[in-house]
C-alpha angles and dihedrals in degrees: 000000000000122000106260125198115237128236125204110210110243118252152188107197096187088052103050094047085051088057097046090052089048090040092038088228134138104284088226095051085045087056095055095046093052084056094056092053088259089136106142138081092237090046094049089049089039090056089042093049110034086154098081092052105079104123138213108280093209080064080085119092111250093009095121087050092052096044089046094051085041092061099040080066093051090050099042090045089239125175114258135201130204115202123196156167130263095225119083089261086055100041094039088055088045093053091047101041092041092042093046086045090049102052090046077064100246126157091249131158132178137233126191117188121237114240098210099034104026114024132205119339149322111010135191079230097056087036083060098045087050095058091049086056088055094240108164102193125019126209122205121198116189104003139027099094083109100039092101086151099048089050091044088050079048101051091041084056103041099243108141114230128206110190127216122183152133111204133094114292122223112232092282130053119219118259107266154142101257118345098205102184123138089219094069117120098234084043107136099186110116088204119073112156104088120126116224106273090052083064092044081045085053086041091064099034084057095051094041085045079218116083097182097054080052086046095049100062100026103045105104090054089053089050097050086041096049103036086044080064106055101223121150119292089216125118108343105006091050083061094046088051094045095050091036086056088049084056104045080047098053106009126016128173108261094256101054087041090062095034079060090052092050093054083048090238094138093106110072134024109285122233132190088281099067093048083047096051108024114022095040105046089049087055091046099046086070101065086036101057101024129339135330107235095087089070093046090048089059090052103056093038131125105174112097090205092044100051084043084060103044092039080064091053085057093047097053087043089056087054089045093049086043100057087042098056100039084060098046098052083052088052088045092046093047092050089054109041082058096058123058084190098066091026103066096024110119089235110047103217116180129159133192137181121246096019109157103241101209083073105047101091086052089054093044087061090039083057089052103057090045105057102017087236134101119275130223101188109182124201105202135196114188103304100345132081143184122192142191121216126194127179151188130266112289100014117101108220088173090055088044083056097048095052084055095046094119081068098054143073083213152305147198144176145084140278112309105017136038152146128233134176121218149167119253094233089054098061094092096056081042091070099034078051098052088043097049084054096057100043086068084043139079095240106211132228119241106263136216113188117200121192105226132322115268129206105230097232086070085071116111151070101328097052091053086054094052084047095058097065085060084067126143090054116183148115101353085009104053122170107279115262114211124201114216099185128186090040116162106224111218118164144006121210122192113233133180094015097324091291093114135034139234114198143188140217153159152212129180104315098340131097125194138179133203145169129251111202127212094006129120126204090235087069095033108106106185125097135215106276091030117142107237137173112208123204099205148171123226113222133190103237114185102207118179090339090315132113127221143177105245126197124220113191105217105169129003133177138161118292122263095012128185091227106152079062107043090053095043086056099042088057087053084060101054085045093058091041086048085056091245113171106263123195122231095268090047094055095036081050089058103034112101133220133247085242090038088053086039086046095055096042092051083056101047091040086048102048099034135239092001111216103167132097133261107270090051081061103045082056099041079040106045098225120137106259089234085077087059091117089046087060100046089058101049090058088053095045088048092041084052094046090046096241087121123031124206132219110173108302101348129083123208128193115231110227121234094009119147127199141185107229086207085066102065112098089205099060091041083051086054097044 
């Protein structure tokens, strides 16, 4: 994972235990919402209570046009069409909006586009497969604000359209019926960040007149929809989720009961976590490894053997989706460790054949994690491609692509994810283009926000408590992440097969243990009296009938780093191995000495094959992070001179082995 720079929330104490006395809430929960810019009585009761925020559905714009059209079908026994999406957000709306419209007797059917063979949303084509059906008004959820040629098909073929979306809209909106999207300009709804499936969600309470009796029965599709998106759980969809969780608990729909039963999460209360990691991405796997009806199918369904059946099918698609991208993300890593040119680039771009695209948006955000940079991953056949790109907080990847759109078919999205289609011959001006486009741009670090620093004392059964009243946590709510900093490490233990950690530590008198997830100790770099800071999660665990206050160790670094510094150098590295233009001080600031290269090869020599990063090195070294980039190049000068040979990860000193500095193509590059 990259190194990210952590960022402690901004607040005022006295403030926030003024508000918990005024507000009669935990001090500790009153801190964290102040952090959150939760600062007022009315936010704090508005948090506390989602419940009371659902708003009227007529407040979006259209809405009365789209419910009246909706009922003169209803009236006139019409045939109506339901268009989706093929991710859980689409097929979740689909299976509301189509349900709701089903058991109001209407003459309704249901359409999902195919990823591979039909794309995103609303097509001519489908427009065209509709009308053969005989379908007289179509309705989209969760897509169809961009489909200007599908309205205008309809509207050559007199098929009515009613549109349902969430994302942004272009500068015209298609011809319809009745366009219902937060987003619009004349929009005056003061809420706007439902997913799709919370419009569709509006669409049917307008129509009831009732939103809690539509609530009631279709909760628990809004809260995987709208968790599986990843909007904001903030004002109304914070409500929709909460009562959505209260209905998967009690009361789920057959197919996600028995989607439940098959991931084997039957045994403890679910939160928002387990809808986000292990109902969504089986929903999901569907649309991304075949089609997405399978998934459809679960959700309507009534039959308890059935849904048992076709929860299986999802299961095995999720394995399948698993193993493909798994392959794919080596493909993409190897792709980029073998190119300088892709590797130190400030937008990774790489691009295979074959590349299942139903992965590639996984892989993107894989990417990113990895590198701490935003990620272009290109499914191609033949010729032609199609990609997925995903970023990092505070850096437009829709706007980079925008100022690269000569080199694309097309593309579409927001700030940290999109889609583009392009041909293969055009990759490389991709690339010259998105480059072109961050030299003229702040690049960010990757960025990990903690919420306060916490003395581990504190941790027990009342925090967890206080915890509690922050659920559901999510996108623009996410968990709370603590930083215990000053922590003595003192011990690593090997669990599940030695694929996970649990480690111990200590501070004054007190002694704590956590686990470390997805890390071997083989790749674990820290030693037993190390001074460490942990950015952590505090977790209730039920063991044996007992509960108990777990620690997950999500992020951990040296105490008292220079990290502003270390990041800063190791981007003037990847500038100088870019082949970037460096000024004089840049390239006397990398170049090495002949006592700074001697320095390096007596450590490694010293402390054996060496597999850690760079700033392990700089502490067990003793050299100042912000020669972080210095470093990095005298392993490569030595690595080029054959003093140090690589395999992988690890570097070895060759013993004996003499070499002439004037030699190095590197240095004489610096000089």
């Amino acid at each position: 994972m990259s190194r990210k720079l952590w960022r402690l929330a901004p607040c005022d104490k006295e403030a926030a235990a003024d508000l918990a006395e005024r507000c009669a809430v935990d001090p500790f929960l009153s801190l964290l919402l102040y952090a959150r810019d939760i600062t007022s009585e009315e936010q704090i009761f508005d948090f506390l209570h989602p419940d009371a925020l659902l708003s009227d559905p007529f407040s979006l714009a259209d809405m009365d046009a789209a419910a009246e059209r909706l009922e003169q079908a209803l009236e006139h026994f019409e045939k109506i069409a339901v268009f989706g999406d093929y991710d859980a957000d689409g097929v979740t709306a689909t299976a509301l909006l189509y349900g709701y419209l089903r058991d109001r007797g209407a003459d309704v059917l249901c359409m999902l586009p195919d990823r591979q063979k039909d794309g995103y949303g609303l097509s001519p084509e489908a427009v065209e497969r509709l009308h053969e059906r005989g379908v007289q008004l179509i309705v989209t959820v969760d897509n169809g604000i961009a489909a200007l040629d599908a309205a205008a098909r309809a509207e050559e073929l007199g098929v009515d359209l009613i549109v349902t979306d969430h994302h942004l809209p272009g500068p015209v909106l298609p011809p319809a019926a009745a366009v219902v999207d937060p987003h619009r300009a004349d929009c005056p709804s003061e809420f706007k960040d439902h997913a799709g499936v919370g419009v569709a969600f509006m669409l049917a309470s307008a129509m009831e007149g009732d939103a809690g009796s539509v609530l009631e029965r279709y909760a628990d599709l809004v809260a995987v929809g709208t968790l599986a998106d990843v909007v904001p759980l903030r004002g109304e969809n914070r409500a929709l989720v909460c009562a959505g969780l209260q209905k998967l608990n009690q009361d789920p729909a057959k197919g996600l009961a028995a989607l439940l039963a098959v991931s084997g999460r039957t045994e403890r209360v679910l939160d928002a976590g387990d809808v986000t990691y292990t109902l969504a991405p089986r929903i999901n796997a569907a649309g991304r490894m075949d089609s997405p009806q399978p998934a459809l199918g679960l959700l309507l369904c009534d039959d308890e053997q059935t849904a048992e059946a076709q929860a299986q099918q999802l299961e095995q698609y999720n394995r399948e989706r698993k193993t493909v991208e798994a392959a794919v993300t080596a493909e993409a890593i190897a792709q980029i460790e073998a190119d300088a040119s892709v590797r130190y680039a400030d937008i990774l771009v790489v691009a295979g054949e074959g590349w299942h695209p139903g992965v590639v948006g996984i892989v993107a955000s894989r990417l990113v994690g990895r590198y701490g940079k935003p990620a272009v991953v290109i499914s191609l056949d033949g010729e032609t491609g199609h990609g997925s790109c995903r970023s990092l907080e505070g850096f437009s990847i829709y706007d980079a692509l925008l100022s690269a759109r000569h080199t694309l078919t097309h593309f579409g999205g927001h700030a940290l994810a999109a889609g583009l289609g392009i041909e293969k011959r055009n990759i490389p001006a991709l690339r010259e283009a998105l480059n072109a486009y961050t030299e003229k741009t702040d690049m960010p670090f990757a960025t990990l926000r903690l919420d306060c620093k916490l003395n581990p004392a504190f941790i027990g059964l009342p925090l967890l408590d206080a915890l509690d009243a922050l659920e559901p946590c999510g996108s623009g709510n996410p968990a709370p992440l603590f930083g215990l900093y000053g922590m003595r490490f003192l011990a690593a233990k090997p669990v599940s097969d030695g694929k996970h950690l649990r480690l111990t530590f200590e501070k004054g008198q007190t002694q704590l243990r956590a686990m470390l997830f997805s890390t071997p100790i083989s790749q674990f770099p820290y030693r037993p009296g190390d001074e460490v800071d942990l950015a952590v999660q505090i977790e209730r665990n039920v063991f044996r009938g007992e509960t108990l206050a777990a620690v997950r160790v999500r992020d951990m670094r040296f105490s008292h780093p220079d990290e502003e510094n270390y990041l800063k150098s190791l981007r003037l590295y990847e500038r100088f191995r870019f082949g970037s233009t460096l000024t004089a001080e840049e390239r006397a600031f990398l170049r090495p000495s002949r006592e700074f290269l001697l320095q390096v090869y007596s450590f490694v020599r010293d402390n054996g094959p060496w597999t850690f990063d760079t700033e392990v090195f700089c502490r067990r070294s003793r050299c100042p992070e912000r020669f972080a980039a210095r470093v990095r190049v005298a392993f490569d000068v030595l690595c080029e001179l054959g003093l140090f040979t690589r395999q992988g990860e690890a570097y070895t000193c060759v013993p004996g082995k003499k070499a002439d500095l004037s030699a190095s193509e590197i240095l004489n590059t610096l000089a």
